[in-house]
C-alpha positions in Angstrom: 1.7 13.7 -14.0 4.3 16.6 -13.6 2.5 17.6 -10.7 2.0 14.4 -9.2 5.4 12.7 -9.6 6.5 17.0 -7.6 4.7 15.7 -4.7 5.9 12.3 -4.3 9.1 12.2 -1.3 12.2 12.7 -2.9 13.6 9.5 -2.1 10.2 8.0 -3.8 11.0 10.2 -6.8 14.6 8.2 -6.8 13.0 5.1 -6.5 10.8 5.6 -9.6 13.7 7.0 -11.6 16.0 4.4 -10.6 13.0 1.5 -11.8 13.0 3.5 -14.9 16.2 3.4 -15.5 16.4 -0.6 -15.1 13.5 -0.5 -17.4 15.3 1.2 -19.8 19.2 -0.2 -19.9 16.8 -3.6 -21.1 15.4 -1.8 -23.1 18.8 -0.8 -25.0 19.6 -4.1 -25.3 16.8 -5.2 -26.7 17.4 -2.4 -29.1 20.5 -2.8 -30.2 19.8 -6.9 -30.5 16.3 -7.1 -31.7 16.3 -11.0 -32.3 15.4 -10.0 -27.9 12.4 -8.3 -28.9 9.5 -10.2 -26.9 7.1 -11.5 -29.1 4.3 -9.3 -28.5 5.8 -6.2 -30.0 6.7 -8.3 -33.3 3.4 -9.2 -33.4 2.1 -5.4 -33.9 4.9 -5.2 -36.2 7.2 -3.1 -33.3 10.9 -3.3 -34.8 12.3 -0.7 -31.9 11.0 -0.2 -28.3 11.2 3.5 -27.1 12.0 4.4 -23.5 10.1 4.8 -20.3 9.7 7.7 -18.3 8.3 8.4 -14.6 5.5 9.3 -16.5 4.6 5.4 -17.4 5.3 4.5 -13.7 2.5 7.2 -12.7 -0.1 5.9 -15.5 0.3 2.6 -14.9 -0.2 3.0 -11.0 -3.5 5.2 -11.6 -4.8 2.7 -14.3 -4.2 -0.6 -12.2 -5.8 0.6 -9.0 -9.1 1.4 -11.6 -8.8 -2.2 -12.6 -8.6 -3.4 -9.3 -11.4 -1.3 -8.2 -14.6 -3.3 -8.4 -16.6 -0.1 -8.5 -14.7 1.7 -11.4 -16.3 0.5 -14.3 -19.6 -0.8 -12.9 -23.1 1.3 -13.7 -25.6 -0.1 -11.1 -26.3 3.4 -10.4 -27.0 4.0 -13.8 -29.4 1.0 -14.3 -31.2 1.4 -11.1 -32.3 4.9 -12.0 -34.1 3.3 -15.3 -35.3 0.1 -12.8 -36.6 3.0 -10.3 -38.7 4.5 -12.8 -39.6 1.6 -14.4 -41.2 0.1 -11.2 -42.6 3.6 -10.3 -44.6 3.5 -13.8 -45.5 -0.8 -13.3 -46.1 -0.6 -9.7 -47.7 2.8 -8.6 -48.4 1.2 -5.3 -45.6 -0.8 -4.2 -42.7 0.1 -6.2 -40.6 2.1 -3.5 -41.0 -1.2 -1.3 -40.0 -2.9 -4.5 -37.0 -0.9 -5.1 -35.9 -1.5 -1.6 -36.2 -5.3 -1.6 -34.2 -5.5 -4.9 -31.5 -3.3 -4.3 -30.6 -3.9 -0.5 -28.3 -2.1 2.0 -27.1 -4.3 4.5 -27.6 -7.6 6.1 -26.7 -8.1 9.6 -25.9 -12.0 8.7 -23.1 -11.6 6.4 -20.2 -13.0 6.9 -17.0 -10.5 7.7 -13.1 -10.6 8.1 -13.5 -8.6 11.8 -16.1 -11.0 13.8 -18.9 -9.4 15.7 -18.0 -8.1 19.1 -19.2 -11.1 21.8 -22.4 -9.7 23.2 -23.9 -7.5 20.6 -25.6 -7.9 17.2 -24.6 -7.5 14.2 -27.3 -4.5 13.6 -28.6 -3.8 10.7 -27.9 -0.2 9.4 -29.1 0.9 6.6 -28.8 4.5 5.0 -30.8 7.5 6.0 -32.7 7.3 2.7 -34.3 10.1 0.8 -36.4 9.1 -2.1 -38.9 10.4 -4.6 -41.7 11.2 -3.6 -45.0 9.9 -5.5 -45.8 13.1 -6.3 -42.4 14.1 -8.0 -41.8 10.5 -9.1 -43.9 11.0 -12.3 -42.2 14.5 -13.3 -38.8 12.8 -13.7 -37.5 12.0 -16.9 -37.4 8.5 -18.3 -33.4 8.1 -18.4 -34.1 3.9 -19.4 -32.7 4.2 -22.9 -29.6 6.4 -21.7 -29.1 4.2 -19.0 -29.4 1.1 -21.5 -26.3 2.9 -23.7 -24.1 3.8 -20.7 -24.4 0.2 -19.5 -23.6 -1.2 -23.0 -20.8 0.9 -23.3 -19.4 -0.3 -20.0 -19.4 -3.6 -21.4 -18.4 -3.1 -24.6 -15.4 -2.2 -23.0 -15.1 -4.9 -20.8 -15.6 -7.7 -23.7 -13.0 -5.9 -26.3 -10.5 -6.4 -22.8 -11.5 -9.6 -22.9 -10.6 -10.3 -26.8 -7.3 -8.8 -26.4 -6.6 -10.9 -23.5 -6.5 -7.5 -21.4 -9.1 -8.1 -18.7 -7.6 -8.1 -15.3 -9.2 -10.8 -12.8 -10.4 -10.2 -9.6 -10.7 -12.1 -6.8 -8.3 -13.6 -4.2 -8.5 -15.1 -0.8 -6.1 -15.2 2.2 -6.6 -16.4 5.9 -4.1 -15.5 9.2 -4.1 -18.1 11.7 -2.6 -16.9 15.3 -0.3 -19.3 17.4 -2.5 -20.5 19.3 -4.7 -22.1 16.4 -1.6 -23.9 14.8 0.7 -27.0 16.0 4.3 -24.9 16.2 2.7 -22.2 17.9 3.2 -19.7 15.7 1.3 -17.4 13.2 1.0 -18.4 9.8 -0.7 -17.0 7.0 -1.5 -18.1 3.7 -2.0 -15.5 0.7 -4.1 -16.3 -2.6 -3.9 -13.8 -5.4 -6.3 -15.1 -8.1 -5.8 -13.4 -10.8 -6.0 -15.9 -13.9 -3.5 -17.2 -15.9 -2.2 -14.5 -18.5 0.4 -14.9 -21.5 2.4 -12.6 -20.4 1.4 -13.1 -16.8 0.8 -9.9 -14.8 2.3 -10.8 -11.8 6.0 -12.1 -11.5 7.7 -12.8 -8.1 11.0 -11.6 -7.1 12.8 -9.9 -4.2 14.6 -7.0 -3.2 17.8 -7.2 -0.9 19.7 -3.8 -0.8 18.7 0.0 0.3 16.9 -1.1 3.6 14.9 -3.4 2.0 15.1 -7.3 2.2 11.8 -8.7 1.2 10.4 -11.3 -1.4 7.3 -11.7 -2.5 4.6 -11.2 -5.9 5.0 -7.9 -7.3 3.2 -6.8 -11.1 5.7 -5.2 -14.1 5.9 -1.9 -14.0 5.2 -1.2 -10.5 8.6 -0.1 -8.1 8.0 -2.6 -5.2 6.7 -6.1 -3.7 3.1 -5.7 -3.4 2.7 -9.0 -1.5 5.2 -10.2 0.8 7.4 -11.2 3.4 10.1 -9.7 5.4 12.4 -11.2 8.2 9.7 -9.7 10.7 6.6 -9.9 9.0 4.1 -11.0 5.9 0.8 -9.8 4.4 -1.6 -10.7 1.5 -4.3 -8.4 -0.5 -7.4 -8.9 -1.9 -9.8 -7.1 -3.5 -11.9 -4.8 -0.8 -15.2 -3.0 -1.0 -14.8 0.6 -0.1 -17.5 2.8 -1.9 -16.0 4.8 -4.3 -17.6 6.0 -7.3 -20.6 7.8 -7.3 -22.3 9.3 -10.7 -23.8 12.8 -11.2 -26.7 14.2 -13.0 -25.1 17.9 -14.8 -26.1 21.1 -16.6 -24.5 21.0 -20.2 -23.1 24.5 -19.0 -20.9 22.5 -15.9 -18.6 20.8 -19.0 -15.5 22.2 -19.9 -12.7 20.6 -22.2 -10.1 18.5 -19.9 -7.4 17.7 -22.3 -6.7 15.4 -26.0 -5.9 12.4 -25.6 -3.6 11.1 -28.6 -4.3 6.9 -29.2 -1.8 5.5 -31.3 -3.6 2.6 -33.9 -1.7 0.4 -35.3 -2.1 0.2 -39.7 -4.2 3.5 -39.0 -4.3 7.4 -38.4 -3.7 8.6 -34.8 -7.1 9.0 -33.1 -7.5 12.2 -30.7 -9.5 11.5 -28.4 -11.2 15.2 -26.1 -12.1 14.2 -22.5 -14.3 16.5 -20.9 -15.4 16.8 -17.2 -17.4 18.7 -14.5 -16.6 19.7 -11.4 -17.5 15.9 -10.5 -15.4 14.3 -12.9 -15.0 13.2 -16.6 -18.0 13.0 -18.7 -19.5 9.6 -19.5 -22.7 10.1 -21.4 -23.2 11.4 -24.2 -19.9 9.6 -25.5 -18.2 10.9 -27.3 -19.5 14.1 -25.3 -21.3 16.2 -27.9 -23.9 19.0 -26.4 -26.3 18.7 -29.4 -27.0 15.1 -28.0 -27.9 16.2 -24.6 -31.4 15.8 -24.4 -34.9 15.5 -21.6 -34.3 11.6 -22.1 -30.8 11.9 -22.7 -28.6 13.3 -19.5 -25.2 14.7 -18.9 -23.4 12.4 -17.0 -20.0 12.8 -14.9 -18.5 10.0 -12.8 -16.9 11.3 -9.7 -14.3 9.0 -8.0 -12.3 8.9 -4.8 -9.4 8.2 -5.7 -8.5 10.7 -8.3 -5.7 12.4 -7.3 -4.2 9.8 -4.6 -3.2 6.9 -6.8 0.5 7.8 -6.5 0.6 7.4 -2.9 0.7 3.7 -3.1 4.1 4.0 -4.6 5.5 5.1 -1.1 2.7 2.6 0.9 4.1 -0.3 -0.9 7.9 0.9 0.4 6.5 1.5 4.1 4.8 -1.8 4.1 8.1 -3.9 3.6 10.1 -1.2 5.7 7.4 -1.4 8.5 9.0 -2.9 11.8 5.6 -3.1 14.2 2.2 -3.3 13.2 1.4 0.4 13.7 4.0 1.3 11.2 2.1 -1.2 8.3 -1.1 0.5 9.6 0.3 3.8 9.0 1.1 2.6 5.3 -2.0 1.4 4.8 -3.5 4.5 5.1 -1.8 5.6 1.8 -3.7 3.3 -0.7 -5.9 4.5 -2.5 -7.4 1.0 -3.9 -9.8 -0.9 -1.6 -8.2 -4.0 -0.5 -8.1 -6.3 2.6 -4.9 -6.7 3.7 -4.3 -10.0 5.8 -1.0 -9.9 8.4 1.2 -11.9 10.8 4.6 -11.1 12.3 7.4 -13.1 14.2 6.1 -11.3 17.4 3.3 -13.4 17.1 0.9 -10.9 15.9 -2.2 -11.0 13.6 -3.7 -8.0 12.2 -6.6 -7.0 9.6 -7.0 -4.1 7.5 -9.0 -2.6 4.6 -7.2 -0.3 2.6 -9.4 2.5 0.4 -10.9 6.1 -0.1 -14.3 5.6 1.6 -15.6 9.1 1.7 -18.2 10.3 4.6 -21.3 10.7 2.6 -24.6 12.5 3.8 -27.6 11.2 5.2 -29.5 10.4 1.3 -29.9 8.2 -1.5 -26.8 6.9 -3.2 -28.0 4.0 -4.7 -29.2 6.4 -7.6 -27.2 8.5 -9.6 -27.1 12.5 -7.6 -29.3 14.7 -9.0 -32.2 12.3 -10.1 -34.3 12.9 -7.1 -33.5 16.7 -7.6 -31.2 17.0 -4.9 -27.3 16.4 -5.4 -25.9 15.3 -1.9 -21.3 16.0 -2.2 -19.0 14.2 -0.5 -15.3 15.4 -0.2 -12.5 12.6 -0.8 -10.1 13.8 1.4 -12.7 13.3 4.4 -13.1 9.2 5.0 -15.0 6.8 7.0 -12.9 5.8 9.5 -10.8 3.0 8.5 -11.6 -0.7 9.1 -9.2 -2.5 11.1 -8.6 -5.0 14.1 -5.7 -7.2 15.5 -5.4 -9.7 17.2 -9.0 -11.3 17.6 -10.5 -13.5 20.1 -11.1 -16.2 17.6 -7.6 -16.6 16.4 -7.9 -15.6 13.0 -9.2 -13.2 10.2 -10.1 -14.7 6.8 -11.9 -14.1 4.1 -12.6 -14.3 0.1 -13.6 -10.6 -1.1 -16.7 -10.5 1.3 -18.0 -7.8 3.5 -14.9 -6.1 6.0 -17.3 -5.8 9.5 -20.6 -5.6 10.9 -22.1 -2.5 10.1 -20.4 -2.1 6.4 -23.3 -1.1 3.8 -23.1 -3.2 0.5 -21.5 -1.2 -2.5 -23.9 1.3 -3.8 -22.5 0.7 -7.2 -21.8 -3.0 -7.7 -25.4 -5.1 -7.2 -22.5 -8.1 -7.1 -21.2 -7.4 -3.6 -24.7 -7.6 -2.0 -23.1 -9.4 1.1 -25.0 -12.2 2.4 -25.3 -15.4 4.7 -24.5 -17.0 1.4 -21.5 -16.0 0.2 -18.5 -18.3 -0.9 -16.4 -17.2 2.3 -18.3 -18.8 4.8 -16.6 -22.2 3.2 -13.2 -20.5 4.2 -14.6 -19.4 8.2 -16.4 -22.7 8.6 -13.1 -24.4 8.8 -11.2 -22.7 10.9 -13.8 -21.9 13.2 -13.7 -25.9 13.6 -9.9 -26.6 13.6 -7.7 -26.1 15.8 -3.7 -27.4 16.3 -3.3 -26.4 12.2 -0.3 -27.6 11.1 1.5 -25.5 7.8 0.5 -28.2 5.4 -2.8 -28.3 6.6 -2.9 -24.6 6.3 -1.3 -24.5 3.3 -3.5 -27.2 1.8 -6.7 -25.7 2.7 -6.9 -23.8 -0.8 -6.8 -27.1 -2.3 -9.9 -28.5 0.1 -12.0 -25.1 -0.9 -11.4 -25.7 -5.1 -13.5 -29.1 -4.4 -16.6 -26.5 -3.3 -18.8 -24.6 -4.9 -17.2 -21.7 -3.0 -16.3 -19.9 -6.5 -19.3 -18.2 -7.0 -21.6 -19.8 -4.0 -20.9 -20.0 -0.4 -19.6 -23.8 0.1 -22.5 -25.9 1.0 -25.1 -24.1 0.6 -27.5 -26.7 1.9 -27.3 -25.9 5.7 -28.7 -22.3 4.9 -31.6 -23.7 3.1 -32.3 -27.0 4.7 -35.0 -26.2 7.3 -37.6 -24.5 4.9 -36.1 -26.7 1.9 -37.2 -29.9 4.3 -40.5 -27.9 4.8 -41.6 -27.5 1.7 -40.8 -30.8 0.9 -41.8 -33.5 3.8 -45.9 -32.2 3.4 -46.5 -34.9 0.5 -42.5 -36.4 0.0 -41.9 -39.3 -3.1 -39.3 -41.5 -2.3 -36.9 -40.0 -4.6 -37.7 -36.9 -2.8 -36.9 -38.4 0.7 -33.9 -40.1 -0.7 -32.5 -36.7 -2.4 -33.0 -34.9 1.6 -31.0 -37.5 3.1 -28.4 -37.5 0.5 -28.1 -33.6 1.0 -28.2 -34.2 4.9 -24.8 -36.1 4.1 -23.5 -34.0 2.2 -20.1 -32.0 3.2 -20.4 -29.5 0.3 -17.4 -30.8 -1.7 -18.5 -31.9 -5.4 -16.1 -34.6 -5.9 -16.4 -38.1 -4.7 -14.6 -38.7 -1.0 -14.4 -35.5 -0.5 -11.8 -33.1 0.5 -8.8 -35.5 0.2 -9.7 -36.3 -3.6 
């Protein structure tokens, strides 16, 4: 952290302090009045609150951008080395092609925020794989247990989250409408953090007129700025990106060394020290705790590396030069200081719209990344401070960019370690595109509205109406020998408009 918070701009450094220091002159009060004291310290018997320092400001930045990460704490990796060799022992004679078809790449008809280029194809690209080869296939070690463990861990964690009423929601949707798609001519957009309901709530909103800045917006506690906002000359909205950035990593028990102690406080009990060890990669995941008499044929070393260790603090200044920004290329230029994945959504009083998606992407090698490096007995590197280059685009042809977490361009492989972003035809933003790809001369309260007109959809976890993606080989299968009930269940879903309430939209 001391090394961190050195590197930060000094006028960053003073804005951190100064947030502190706010943090702490409550803090006093509280103190010196405790009948103040928020509930949720009395209730883990808390009598005094002790100070912050930068150093709270720092964890609290690297920790949220893991929670927001939907590849941080996901294993698919993991499990699709034990589903790998699993098919490989089942399936002899298929199981690569197997493999393949259940743990995708790509697919050209996905829906993304930046529309395919008139003229061209949406081609499908898939990695450069290298796999095992039959012959090797059979040597390699049957991880399925270890990967089994890892996995349960991993959700352990999540669940206890959960119980404590800790587990941050993901999700979030957000469209930018250009002028000349709305009745006053000008660009509007409309931003949609979904992040549950909390008690306490970990978003507040607030503004901040005074040292160059004048901007209002949602911000989180404990974070120096308005991550969401508006300023007199422009407005953007975030939500939860794809950018591939964790990848796991077969070791040698002779590549761990001893990180640091971790100290965890528990309350009615002793302090619990906690060793974190790591390789070159990263911190050490399995065995955990890491002890070396556990490492075993069946029973691997492994280290999860991550691309954004080592940047989080950046988006301390990004969030600053995002409200400061006074042109598009200026919020671009912050952009390129988060380390989290998001999609950032824009519009301006210039008239403007913009799309961006924020992120270390790494360039990776031609090879196989859906598997964990090292289990097909070559470990392919990647270096974080070399990226992909970064997904943008302003001011489309279409007159808007919009989308609900789905896939950021044509092109864009699916995340190698989250078999939940497999970006499809049916996925629930298409509900959000179909709509203003059919509307035109919006006017703010239809725009503003909308979110209530996509809640009546099965667009949570589905893709809106799902019917018209089906209906042709649904109608198929169906009209060779149809009942009655059959043929009046087609027409009903013929009629349908994908909203599951009765009238539609408006109720």
């Amino acid at each position: 952290f001391q090394d961190g918070f050195a590197a930060l701009d000094s006028d960053i450094q003073s804005v951190v302090n100064g947030y502190v220091a706010g943090f702490n002159r409550r803090i006093a009060e509280v103190n010196a009045d405790i009948t103040l004291l928020p509930f949720e310290f009395k209730a883990i018997g808390l009598t005094q609150v002790a100070d912050w320092e930068y150093q709270d400001v720092l964890a609290w930045i690297a920790s949220l951008q893991r929670d927001f990460d939907p590849e941080a704490s996901k294993t698919f990796q993991i499990e699709n080395m034990a589903l790998y060799r699993a098919l490989f022992a089942a399936f002899p004679a298929s199981y690569q092609g197997m493999f393949d078809d259940m743990r995708w790449i790509n697919d050209p008809d996905a829906l993304t925020y930046i529309p395919p280029v008139a003229g061209t194809s949406a081609a499908l690209v898939e990695a450069e794989n290298v796999l095992i080869s039959e012959e090797t296939a059979a040597d390699v070690p049957d991880f399925g247990e270890a990967a089994k463990k890892i996995a349960k861990m991993a959700k352990d964690i999540e669940e206890n989250l959960k119980k404590i009423n800790a587990k941050v929601k993901m999700g979030s949707y957000a469209w930018t409408i250009a002028g000349e798609k709305t009745a006053s001519g000008n660009p509007i957009i409309y931003s949609g953090p979904q992040m549950g309901f909390l008690v306490p709530s970990i978003v507040l909103e607030g503004s901040i007129q005074g040292a160059g800045l004048d901007i209002s917006g949602m911000s989180v506690p404990g974070i120096p700025g308005i991550i969401i906002g508006r300023t007199p000359h422009h407005a953007w909205s975030m939500q939860v990106a794809n950018a591939h950035t964790v990848d796991y990593y077969l070791e040698s028990p002779d590549d761990v060394v001893l990180n640091r102690v971790e100290t965890i406080r528990v309350k009615g009990g002793d302090d619990v020290e906690l060793p974190v060890y790591r390789t070159s990669h990263g911190p050490v995941v399995n065995p955990m705790p890491y002890d070396p008499e556990e490492v075993s044929s069946t029973n691997p070393v492994v280290a999860w590396k991550y691309s954004q260790w080592g940047y989080e603090f950046g988006s301390i200044k990004a969030f600053l030069d995002l409200a400061r920004a006074t042109s598009m290329d200026e919020f671009g230029a912050g952009i390129e200081l988060f380390a989290v994945s998001q999609h950032f959504c824009y519009a301006d009083i210039d008239g403007n719209i913009a799309y961006w998606m924020s992120g270390r992407d790494p360039v990776r090698p031609a090879g196989e990344w859906r598997l964990p490096q090292g289990f097909t007995g070559t470990t392919l590197e990647w270096n974080a401070a070399v990226l992909i280059p970064r997904t943008t685009d302003r001011n489309n042809s279409q007159g808007y960019y919009c989308g609900w977490n789905n896939k950021s361009r044509p092109g864009y492989d699916n995340a190698y370690n989250s078999s939940s972003k497999y970006f499809g035809p049916f996925n629930r933003a298409n509900v959000v595109n179909d709509y203003f790809s059919t509307h035109n001369n919006l006017t703010y309260a239809e725009i503003r509205d909308f979110a209530l007109n996509i809640a009546t959809t099965d667009s949570w976890e589905g893709g809106g109406n799902p019917w018209k993606i089906v209906a042709d080989d649904f109608k198929k299968a169906v009209e060779v020998d149809p009942t009655p009930d059959q043929q009046a269940a087609l027409a009903l879903l013929a009629s349908w408009d994908g909203h599951f309430v009765d009238g539609g939209s408006s109720q």
